[in-house]
C-alpha angles and dihedrals in degrees: 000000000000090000094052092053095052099049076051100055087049088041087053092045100051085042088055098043087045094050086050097053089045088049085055094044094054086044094058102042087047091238113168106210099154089211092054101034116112122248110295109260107229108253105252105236121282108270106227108261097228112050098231097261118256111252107251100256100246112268122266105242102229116257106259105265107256111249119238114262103247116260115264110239094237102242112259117272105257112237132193097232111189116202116243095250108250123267086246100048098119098245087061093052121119090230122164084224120039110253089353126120106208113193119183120210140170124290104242105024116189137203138299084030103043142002105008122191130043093272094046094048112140081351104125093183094065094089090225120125127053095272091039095058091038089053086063099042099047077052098051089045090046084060087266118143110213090260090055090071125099128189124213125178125222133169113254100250105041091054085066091055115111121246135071117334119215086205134062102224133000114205113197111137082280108186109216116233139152102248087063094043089063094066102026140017136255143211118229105279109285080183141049103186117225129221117246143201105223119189146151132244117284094031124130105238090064105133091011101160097167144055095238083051088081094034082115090037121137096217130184139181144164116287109256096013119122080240095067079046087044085058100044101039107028109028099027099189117193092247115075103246123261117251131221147184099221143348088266097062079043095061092044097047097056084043088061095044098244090126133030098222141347132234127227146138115283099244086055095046089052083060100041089050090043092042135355101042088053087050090059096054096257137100113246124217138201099210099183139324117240118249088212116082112224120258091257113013131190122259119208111213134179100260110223138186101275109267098018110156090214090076090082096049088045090048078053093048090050091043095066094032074064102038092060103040094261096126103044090044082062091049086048100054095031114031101033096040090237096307089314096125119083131241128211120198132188 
């Protein structure tokens, strides 16, 4: 018994293993014996035909296009401009002599005008006298330095003939009228004249400050003058004015006592007490100048050649002399001695 179970046991095992080997063998040529086919394997599920489809990754929104930077302006090229030098610049001038200013004035010239003090008498570069010290500073003011500045002398009236200068300007207490402008040029006034009381010693308008201190006057001026209207329509004394031909009758009258004082512009009484009273043995005497302006006063200009194209740069010059208180300051210490003279108001 013993025996037979174990010669089964051997018999069990070599079936199994030869059933094994025959199960391989089948497996491997693909044979199909029901009987001999290994347990069916389960089907692993159907695989969907179709993979689910991916979802399309979203799409990427395109970055904003950057916008172009704005240009930069290119800075402007710097450039060394150089200004057009002015009309006026003194190399531009219309001038008789290159970088020369040539001023013509009157031979002699007399205070307060030209040439004050005993040293600077008839000496027009000096710089003394209201029109002397104006001739350098018009010519500072032009771009001229002092030794740029030529004098020239003329006669009065020549200077007013028409026809080529060989000057630029001439400055001699010149009045500006119509008839004149017709043959020659002027600058803007530099000069209003005022109207003055000239007397001798012992007269009784000596001191007069007022108006109603010549109410008693015995007056006099020159027929057709705006001294003889100053007189009738300003003053108004209480004795009808004397009357003369000339300056010259004037004087002679006030020497010989027929009238108490004479009326005249300022510019003329500085000569008459320099120069003609004296002549006629006596001393003259600017008693006051008058605070009103006559009705129609007497402007002093620059006379200049017809046509010059200086006249425009001059009238600048002026301009500013006159802007910043130059040319009052001049009057001032020239005209009016230093506030010497007198005035004498309504």
């Amino acid at each position: 018994m013993e025996w037979f179970k174990t010669t089964w046991g051997r018999v069990t095992i070599a079936a199994v293993a030869v059933l094994a080997v025959v199960l391989i063998i089948v497996a491997v040529s693909g044979g199909d014996d029901e009987d001999t086919a290994a347990p069916e394997t389960t089907a692993a599920p159907e695989t969907t035909d179709a993979a689910p489809e991916t979802t399309a990754a979203p799409e990427t929104t395109a970055a904003p296009e950057t916008t172009a930077a704005p240009e930069t302006t290119a800075a402007p090229e710097t450039t060394t401009t150089t200004e057009a030098p002015s009309a006026c610049a003194v190399e531009n001038l219309p001038l008789v002599a290159a970088d020369t200013l040539t001023v013509a004035t009157g031979l002699p010239v007399f205070p307060p005008w030209m040439g004050v003090g005993d040293d600077n008498f008839d000496v027009p570069e000096s710089g003394t006298g209201f029109e002397g010290a104006l001739v350098f500073a018009l010519a500072a003011e032009l771009g001229f330095s002092d030794d740029q500045v030529t004098f020239v002398r003329t006669g009065f009236d020549e200077a007013i003939a028409p026809g080529p200068k060989d000057w630029d300007f001439n400055i001699q207490q010149y009045s500006i009228t119509e008839t004149r402008a017709e043959v020659v040029d002027f600058s803007d006034p530099y000069y209003t004249t005022k109207q003055s009381l000239v007397t001798i010693d012992g007269t009784s308008v000596i001191g007069a400050t007022t108006l109603g201190d010549l109410a008693d006057a015995r007056l006099g001026a020159a027929i057709g003058t705006t001294s003889l209207d100053f007189i009738e329509d300003v003053i108004q004394p209480s004795e009808q004015a004397s009357v003369y031909d000339d300056n010259v009758d004037l004087i002679a009258a006030l020497v010989a006592g027929q009238i108490d004082g004479m009326i005249v512009d300022l510019p003329t009484a500085y000569f008459m007490t320099a120069v003609q009273i004296p002549e006629q043995g006596a001393d003259g005497i600017i008693v006051a100048q008058f605070a009103i302006e006559a009705a129609d006063p007497d402007n002093y200009g620059m006379l200049f050649a017809k046509g010059n194209e200086l006249v425009p740069c001059v009238n600048e010059a002026l301009a500013a002399l006159d802007a910043d208180g130059t040319l009052q300051a001049l009057e001032d210490e020239w005209l009016a001695a230093g506030g010497d003279i007198a005035t004498i108001t309504e």
